[in-house]
C-alpha positions in Angstrom: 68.0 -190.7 8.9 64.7 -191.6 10.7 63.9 -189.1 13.1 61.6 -189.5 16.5 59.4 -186.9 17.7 59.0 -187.1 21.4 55.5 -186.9 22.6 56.9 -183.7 25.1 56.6 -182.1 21.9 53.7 -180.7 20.0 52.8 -183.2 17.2 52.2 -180.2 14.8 56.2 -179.9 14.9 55.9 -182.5 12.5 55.0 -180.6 9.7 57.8 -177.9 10.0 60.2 -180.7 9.0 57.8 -182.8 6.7 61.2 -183.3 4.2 62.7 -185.7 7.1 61.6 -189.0 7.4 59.9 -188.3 10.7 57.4 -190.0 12.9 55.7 -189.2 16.3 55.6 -191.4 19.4 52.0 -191.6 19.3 52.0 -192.0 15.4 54.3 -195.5 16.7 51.9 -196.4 19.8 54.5 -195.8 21.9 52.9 -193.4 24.1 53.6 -193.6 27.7 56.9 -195.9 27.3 59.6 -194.8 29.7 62.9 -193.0 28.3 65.3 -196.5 28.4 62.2 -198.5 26.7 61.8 -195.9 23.8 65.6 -195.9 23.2 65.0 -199.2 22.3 62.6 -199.6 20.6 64.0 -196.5 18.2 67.2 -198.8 17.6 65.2 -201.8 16.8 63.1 -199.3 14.3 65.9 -197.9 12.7 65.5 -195.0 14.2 68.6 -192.1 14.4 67.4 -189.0 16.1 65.0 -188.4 19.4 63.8 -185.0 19.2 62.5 -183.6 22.2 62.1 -180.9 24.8 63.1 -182.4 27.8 66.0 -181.6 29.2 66.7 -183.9 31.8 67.3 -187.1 29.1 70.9 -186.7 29.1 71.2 -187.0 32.6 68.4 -189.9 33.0 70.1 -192.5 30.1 73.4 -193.6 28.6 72.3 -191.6 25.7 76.2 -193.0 23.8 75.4 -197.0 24.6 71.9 -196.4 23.3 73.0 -195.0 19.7 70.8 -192.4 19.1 71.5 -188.8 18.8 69.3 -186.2 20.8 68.2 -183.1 19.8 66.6 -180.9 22.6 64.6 -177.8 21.6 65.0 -175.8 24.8 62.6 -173.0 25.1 59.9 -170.9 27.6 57.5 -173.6 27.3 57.0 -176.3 24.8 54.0 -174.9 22.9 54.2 -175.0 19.2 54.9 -170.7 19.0 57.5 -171.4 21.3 59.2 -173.9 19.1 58.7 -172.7 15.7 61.8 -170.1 16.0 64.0 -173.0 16.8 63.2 -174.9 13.7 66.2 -173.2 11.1 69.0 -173.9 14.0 67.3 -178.0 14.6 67.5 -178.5 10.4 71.4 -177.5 10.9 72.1 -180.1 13.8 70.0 -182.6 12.5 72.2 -182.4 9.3 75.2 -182.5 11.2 74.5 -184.3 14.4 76.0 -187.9 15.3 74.8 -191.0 17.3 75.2 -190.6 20.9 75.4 -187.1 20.7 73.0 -184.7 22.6 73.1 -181.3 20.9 70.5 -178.6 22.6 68.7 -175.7 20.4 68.2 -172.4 21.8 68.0 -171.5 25.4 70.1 -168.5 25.5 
């Protein structure tokens, strides 16, 4: 599994889930690319897994024709203290988690 980190997200996430084969968008020089142009280029990378904070994605691309899975960390903000308590409930989806599928972490 090669997971994406979305630039929405901190780039220090990185680190919590150094035992995944994980990159950043920036670390790719795909910064700026638009949602449907990312999803693309993750496929042709080998790519398996956007992870992300923003919530709309689902509703802005055919997440199941593109192949990847999505997992959205969905808290107050997306600063990195924000995020950190979501880390132990992310590991378990992206363990489980499926292409196409789009599997949100917290948000209560």
């Amino acid at each position: 599994m090669r997971i994406l980190l979305d630039e929405c997200a901190p780039r220090p996430l990185k680190r919590e889930l150094a035992d995944y084969e994980i990159r950043t968008v920036v670390e790719m020089g795909w910064s700026g690319k638009k949602n449907g142009e990312l999803l693309k280029l993750m496929n042709q990378e080998g790519f398996t897994i956007l992870l992300t904070t923003d919530q709309n994605l689902r509703h802005q691309q055919n997440l199941q024709q593109a192949g990847v899975a999505v997992v959205v960390l969905v808290a107050p903000s997306n600063k990195l203290s924000d995020l950190l308590p979501l880390i132990p409930n992310a590991r378990d989806v992206l363990n489980t988690i499926a292409p196409g599928e789009v599997i949100e972490v917290g948000g209560s």
